[in-house]
C-alpha positions as CSV (number, residue, x, y, z in Angstrom):
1,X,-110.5,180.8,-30.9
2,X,-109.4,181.7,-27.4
3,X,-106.9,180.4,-25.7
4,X,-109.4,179.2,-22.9
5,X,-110.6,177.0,-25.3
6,X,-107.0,175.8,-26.8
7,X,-106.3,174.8,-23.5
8,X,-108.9,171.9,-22.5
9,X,-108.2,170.2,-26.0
10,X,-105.8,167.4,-25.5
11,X,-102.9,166.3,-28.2
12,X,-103.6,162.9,-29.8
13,X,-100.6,161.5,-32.1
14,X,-102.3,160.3,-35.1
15,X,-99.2,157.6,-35.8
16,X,-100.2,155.3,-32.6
17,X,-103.8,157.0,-31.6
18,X,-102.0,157.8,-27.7
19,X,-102.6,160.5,-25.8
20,X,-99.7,162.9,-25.7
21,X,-100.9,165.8,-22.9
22,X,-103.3,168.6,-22.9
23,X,-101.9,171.9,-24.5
24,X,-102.8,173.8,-21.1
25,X,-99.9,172.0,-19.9
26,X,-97.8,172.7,-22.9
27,X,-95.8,175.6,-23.7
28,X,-94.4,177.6,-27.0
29,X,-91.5,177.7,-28.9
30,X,-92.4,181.2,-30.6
31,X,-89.9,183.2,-33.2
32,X,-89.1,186.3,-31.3
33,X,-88.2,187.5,-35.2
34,X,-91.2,186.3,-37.1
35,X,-93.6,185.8,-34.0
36,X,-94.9,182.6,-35.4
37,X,-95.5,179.7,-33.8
38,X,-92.1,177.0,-34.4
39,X,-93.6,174.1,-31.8
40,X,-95.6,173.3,-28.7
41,X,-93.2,171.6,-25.9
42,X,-95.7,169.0,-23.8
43,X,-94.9,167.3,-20.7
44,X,-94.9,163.3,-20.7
45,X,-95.2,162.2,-17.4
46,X,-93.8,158.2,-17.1
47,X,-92.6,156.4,-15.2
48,X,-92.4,158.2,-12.3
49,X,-90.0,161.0,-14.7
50,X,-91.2,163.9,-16.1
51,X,-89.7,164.6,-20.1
52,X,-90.8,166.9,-22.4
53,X,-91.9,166.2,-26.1
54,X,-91.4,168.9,-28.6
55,X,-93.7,169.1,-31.3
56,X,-93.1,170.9,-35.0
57,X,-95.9,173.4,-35.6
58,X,-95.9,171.8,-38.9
59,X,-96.7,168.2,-37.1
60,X,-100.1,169.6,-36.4
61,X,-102.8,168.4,-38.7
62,X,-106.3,169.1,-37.0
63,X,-108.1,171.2,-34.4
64,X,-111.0,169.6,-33.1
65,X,-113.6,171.0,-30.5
66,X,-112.0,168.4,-27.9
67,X,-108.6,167.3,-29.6
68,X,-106.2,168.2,-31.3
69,X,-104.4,165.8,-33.4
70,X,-100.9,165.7,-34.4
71,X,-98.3,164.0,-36.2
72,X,-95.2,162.2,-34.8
73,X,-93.7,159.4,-36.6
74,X,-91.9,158.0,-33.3
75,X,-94.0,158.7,-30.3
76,X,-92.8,159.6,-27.1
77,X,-90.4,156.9,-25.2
């Protein structure tokens, strides 16, 4: 997959079926040691204030041609 096409999919929390961002807007947390993948950091706009949400690579449980779903146990606030 490229990352053209990782980065039109956007991050669903499978906990409380909300929207979290789109991982073109995202960035990595990558081992400089390993070069794995440790989490994605996504932008939360609310509110008028901008946070980030930092999610475990391990979080992740599906890649869909549109989505891609993830799971938080406490969403975004």
């Amino acid at each position: 997959m490229r990352m053209s096409e990782l980065a039109s999919k956007d991050i669903i929390n499978l906990t409380d079926g909300g929207r979290l961002g789109s991982l073109g807007d995202s960035d990595l947390i990558i081992d400089a040691q390993t070069g794995t993948i440790e989490a994605i950091v996504v932008p939360v706009r609310r509110r008028r204030r901008s946070e980030r949400i930092k999610i475990p690579w391990t979080a992740i449980r599906r890649g869909g041609p549109e989505v891609m779903i993830v799971y938080l146990q406490e969403g975004p606030k």
